[in-house]
The first five atom37 places (N, CA, C, CB, O) and aatype in JSON, in Angstrom:
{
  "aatype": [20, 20, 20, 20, 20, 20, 20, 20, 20, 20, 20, 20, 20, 20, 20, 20, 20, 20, 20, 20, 20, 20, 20, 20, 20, 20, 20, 20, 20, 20, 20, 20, 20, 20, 20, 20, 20, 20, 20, 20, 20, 20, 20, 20, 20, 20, 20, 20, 20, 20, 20, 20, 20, 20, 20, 20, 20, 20, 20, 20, 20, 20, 20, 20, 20, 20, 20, 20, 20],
  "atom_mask": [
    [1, 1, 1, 1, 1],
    [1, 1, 1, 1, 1],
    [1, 1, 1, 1, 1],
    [1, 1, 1, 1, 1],
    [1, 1, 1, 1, 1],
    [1, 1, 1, 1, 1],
    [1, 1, 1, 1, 1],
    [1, 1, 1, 1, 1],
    [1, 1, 1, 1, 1],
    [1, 1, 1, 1, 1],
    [1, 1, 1, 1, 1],
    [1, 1, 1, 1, 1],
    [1, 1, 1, 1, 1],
    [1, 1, 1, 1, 1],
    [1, 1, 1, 1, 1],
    [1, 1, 1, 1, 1],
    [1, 1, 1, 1, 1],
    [1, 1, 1, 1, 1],
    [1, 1, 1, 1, 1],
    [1, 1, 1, 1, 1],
    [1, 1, 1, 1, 1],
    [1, 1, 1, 1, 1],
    [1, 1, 1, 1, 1],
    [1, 1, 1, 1, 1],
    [1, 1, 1, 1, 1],
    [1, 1, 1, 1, 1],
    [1, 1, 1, 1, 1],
    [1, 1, 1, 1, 1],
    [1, 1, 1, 1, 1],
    [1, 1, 1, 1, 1],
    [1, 1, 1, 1, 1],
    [1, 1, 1, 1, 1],
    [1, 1, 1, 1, 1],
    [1, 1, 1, 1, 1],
    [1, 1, 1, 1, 1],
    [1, 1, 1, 1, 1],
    [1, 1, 1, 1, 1],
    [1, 1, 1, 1, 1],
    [1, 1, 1, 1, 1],
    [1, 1, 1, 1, 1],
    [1, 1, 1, 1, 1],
    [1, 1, 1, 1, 1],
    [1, 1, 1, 1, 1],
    [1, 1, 1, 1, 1],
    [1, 1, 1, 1, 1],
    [1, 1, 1, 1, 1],
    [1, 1, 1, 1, 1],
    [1, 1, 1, 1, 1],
    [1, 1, 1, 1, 1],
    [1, 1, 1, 1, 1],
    [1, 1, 1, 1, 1],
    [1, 1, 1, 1, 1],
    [1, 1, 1, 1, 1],
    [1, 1, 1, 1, 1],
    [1, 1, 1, 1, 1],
    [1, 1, 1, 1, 1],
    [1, 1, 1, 1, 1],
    [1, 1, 1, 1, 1],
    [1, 1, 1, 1, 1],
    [1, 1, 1, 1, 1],
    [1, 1, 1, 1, 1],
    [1, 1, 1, 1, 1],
    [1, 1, 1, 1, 1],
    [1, 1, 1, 1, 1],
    [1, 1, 1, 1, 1],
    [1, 1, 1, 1, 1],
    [1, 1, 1, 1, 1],
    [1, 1, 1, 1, 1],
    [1, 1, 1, 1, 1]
  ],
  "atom_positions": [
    [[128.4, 144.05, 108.02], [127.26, 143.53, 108.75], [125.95, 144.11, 108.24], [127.41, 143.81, 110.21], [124.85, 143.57, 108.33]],
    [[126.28, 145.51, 107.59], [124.8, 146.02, 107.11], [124.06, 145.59, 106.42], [124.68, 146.94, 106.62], [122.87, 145.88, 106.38]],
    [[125.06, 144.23, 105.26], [124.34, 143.38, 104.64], [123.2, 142.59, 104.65], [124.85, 142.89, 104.52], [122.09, 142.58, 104.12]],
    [[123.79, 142.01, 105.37], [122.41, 141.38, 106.08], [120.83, 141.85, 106.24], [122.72, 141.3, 107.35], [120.6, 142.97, 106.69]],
    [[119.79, 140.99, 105.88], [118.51, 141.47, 105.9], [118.04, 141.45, 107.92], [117.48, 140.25, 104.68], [118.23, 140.69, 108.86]],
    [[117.36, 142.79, 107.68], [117.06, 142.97, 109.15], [115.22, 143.17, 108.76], [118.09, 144.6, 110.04], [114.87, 143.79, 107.75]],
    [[114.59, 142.79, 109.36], [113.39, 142.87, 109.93], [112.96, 143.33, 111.08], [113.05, 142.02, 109.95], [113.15, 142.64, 112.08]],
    [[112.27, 144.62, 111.18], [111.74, 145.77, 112.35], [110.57, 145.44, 112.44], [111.77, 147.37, 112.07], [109.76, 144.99, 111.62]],
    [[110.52, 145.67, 113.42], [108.85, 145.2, 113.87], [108.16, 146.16, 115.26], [108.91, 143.24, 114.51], [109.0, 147.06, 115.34]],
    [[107.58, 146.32, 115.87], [106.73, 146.45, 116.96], [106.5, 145.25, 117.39], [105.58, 147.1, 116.74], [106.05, 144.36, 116.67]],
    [[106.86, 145.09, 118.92], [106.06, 143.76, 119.53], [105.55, 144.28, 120.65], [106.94, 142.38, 119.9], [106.14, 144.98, 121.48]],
    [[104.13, 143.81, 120.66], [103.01, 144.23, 121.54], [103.65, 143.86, 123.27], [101.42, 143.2, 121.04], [103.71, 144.59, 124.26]],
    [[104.14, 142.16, 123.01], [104.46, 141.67, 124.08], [105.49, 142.0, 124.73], [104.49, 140.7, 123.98], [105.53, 141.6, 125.89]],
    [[106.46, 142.71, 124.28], [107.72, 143.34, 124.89], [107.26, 144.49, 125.3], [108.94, 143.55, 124.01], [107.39, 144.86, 126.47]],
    [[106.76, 145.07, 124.54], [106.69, 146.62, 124.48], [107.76, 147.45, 124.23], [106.26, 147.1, 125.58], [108.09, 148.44, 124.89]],
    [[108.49, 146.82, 122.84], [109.7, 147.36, 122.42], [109.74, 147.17, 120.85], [110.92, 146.68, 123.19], [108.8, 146.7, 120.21]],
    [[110.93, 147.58, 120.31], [110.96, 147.58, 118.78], [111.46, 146.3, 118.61], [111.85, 148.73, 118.03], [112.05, 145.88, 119.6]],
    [[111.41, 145.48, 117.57], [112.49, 144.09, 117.7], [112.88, 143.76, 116.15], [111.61, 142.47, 118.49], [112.03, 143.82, 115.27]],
    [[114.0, 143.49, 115.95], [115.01, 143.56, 114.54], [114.73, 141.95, 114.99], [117.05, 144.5, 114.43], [114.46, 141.64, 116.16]],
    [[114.83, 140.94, 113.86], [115.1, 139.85, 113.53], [116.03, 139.82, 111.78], [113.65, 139.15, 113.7], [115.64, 140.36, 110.74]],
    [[117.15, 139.08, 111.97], [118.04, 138.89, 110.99], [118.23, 137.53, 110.52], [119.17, 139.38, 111.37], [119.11, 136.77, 110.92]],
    [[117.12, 137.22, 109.42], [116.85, 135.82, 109.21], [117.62, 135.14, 108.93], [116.14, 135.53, 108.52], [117.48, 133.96, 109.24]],
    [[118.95, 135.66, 108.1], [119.71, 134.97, 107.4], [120.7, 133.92, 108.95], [120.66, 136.25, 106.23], [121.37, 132.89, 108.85]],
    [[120.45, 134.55, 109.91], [121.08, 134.23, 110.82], [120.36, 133.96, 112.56], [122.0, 135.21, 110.62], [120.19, 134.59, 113.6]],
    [[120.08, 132.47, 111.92], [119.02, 131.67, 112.67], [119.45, 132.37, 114.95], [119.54, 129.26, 112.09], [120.4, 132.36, 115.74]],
    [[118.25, 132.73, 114.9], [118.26, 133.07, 116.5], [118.65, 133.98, 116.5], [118.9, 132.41, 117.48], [119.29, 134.01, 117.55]],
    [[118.82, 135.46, 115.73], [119.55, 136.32, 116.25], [118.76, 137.16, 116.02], [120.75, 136.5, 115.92], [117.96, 137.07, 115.09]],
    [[118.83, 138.21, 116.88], [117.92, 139.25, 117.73], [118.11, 139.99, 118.23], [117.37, 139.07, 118.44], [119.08, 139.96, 118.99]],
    [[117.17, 141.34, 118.12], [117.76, 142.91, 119.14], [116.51, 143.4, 119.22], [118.98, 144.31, 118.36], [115.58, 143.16, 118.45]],
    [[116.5, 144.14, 120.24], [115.51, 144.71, 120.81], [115.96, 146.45, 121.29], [115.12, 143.68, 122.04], [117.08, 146.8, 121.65]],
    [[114.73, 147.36, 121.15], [115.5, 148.85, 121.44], [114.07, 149.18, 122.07], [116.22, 150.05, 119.87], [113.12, 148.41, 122.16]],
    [[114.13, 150.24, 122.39], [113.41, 151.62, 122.97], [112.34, 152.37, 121.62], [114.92, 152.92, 123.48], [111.13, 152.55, 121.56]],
    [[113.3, 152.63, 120.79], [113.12, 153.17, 119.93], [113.69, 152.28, 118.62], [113.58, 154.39, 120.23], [114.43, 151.34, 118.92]],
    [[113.36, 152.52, 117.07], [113.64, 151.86, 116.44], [115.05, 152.19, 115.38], [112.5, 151.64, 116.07], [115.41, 151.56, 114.38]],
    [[115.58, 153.26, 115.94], [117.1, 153.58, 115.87], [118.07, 152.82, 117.05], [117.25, 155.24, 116.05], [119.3, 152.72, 116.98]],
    [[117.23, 152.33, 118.13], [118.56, 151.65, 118.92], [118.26, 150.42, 118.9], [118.9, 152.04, 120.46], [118.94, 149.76, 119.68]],
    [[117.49, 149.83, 118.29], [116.96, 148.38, 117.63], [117.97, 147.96, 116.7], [115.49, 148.45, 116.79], [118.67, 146.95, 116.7]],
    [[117.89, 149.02, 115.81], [118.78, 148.94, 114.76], [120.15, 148.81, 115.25], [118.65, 150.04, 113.91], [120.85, 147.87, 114.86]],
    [[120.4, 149.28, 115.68], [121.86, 149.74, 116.48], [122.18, 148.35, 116.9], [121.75, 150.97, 117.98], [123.01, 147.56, 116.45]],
    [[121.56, 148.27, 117.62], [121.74, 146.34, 118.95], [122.18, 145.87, 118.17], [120.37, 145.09, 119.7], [123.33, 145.44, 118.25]],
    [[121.24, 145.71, 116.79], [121.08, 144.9, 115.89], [122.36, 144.62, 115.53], [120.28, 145.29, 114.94], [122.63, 143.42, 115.59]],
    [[123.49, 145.58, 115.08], [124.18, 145.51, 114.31], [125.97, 144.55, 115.23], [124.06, 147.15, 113.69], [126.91, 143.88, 114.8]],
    [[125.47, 145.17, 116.84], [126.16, 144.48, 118.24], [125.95, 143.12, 117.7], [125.33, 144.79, 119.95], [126.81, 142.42, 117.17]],
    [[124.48, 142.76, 117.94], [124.25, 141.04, 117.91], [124.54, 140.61, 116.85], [122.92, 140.43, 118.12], [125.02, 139.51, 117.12]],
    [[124.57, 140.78, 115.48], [124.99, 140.33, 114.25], [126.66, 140.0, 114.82], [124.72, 141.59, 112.9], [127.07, 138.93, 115.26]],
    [[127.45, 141.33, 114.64], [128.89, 141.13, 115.11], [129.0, 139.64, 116.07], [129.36, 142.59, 116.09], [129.68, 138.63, 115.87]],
    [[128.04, 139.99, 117.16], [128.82, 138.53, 118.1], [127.92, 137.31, 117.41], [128.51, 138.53, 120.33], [128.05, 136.28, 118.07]],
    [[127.32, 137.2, 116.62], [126.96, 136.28, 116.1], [127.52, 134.99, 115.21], [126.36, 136.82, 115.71], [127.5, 133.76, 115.16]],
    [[128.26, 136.64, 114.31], [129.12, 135.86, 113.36], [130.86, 135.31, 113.99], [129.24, 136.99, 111.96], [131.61, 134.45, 113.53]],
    [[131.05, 136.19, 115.13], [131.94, 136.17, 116.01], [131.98, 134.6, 116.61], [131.63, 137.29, 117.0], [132.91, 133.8, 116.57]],
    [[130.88, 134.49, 117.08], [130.49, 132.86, 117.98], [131.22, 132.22, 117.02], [128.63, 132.11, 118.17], [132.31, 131.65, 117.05]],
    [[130.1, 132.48, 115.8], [129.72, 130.91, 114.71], [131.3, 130.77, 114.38], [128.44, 131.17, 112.8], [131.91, 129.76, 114.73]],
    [[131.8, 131.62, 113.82], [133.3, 131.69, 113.54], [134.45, 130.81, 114.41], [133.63, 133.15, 113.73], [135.37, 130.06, 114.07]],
    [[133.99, 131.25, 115.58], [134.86, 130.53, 116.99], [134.47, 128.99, 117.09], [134.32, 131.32, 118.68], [135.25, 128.13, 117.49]],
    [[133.13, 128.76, 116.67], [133.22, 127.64, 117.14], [133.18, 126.29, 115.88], [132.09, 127.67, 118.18], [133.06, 125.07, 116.02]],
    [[133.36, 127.24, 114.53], [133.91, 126.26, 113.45], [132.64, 126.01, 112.64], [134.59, 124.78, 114.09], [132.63, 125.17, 111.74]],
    [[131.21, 126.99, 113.04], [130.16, 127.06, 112.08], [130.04, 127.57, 111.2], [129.38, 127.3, 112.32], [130.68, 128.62, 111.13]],
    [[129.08, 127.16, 109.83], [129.2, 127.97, 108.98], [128.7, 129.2, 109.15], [128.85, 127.54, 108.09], [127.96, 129.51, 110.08]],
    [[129.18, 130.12, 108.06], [128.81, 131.63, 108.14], [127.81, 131.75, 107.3], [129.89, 132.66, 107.77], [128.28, 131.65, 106.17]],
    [[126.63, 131.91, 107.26], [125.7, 132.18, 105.81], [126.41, 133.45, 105.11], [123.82, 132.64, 106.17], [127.29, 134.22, 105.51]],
    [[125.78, 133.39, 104.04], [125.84, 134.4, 102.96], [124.84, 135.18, 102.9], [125.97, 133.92, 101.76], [123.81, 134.58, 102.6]],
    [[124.71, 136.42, 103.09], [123.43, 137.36, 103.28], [123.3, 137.43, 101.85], [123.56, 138.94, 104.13], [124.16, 137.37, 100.98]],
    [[121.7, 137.59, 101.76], [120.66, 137.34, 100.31], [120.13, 138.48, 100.08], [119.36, 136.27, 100.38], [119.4, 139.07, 100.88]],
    [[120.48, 138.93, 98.86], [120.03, 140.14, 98.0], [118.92, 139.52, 97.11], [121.32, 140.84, 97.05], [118.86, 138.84, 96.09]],
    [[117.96, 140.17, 98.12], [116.16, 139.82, 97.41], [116.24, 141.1, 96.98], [114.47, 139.42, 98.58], [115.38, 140.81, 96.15]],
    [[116.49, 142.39, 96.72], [115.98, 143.57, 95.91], [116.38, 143.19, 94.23], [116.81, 145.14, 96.52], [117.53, 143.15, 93.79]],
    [[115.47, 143.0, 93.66], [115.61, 143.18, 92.36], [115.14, 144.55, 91.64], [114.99, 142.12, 91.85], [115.35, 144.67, 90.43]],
    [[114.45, 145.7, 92.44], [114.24, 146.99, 91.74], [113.83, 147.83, 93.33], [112.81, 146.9, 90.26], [113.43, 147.37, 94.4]],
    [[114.11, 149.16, 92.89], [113.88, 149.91, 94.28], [113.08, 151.0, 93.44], [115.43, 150.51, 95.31], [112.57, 151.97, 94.0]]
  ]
}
């Protein structure tokens, strides 16, 4: 699941940290801090791919955009 690209953010309007995981339309976590953002994150991915699986959707393929670090 770590695969997957995650996006951290600050949102003013929550007043919380918020992970978005593009590769995987609607899915979302929210924390306190931006270690239990991460964390959720990795919960909601699991039941994500869990659903899509169950209900006969496709699974994307998480995208390796790093070409140099």
């Amino acid at each position: 699941m770590d695969k997957y690209k995650k996006i951290l953010y600050w949102s003013e309007d929550d007043n919380k940290f918020l992970v978005e995981v593009p590769e995987l339309a609607g899915c979302m976590a929210d924390g306190n801090t931006p270690e239990e953002a991460l964390r959720n994150s990795e919960i909601i991915i699991a039941e994500w791919l869990e659903t899509a699986e169950m209900l006969g959707r496709e699974i994307p393929h998480y995208k390796n955009n790093l070409m140099y670090a």
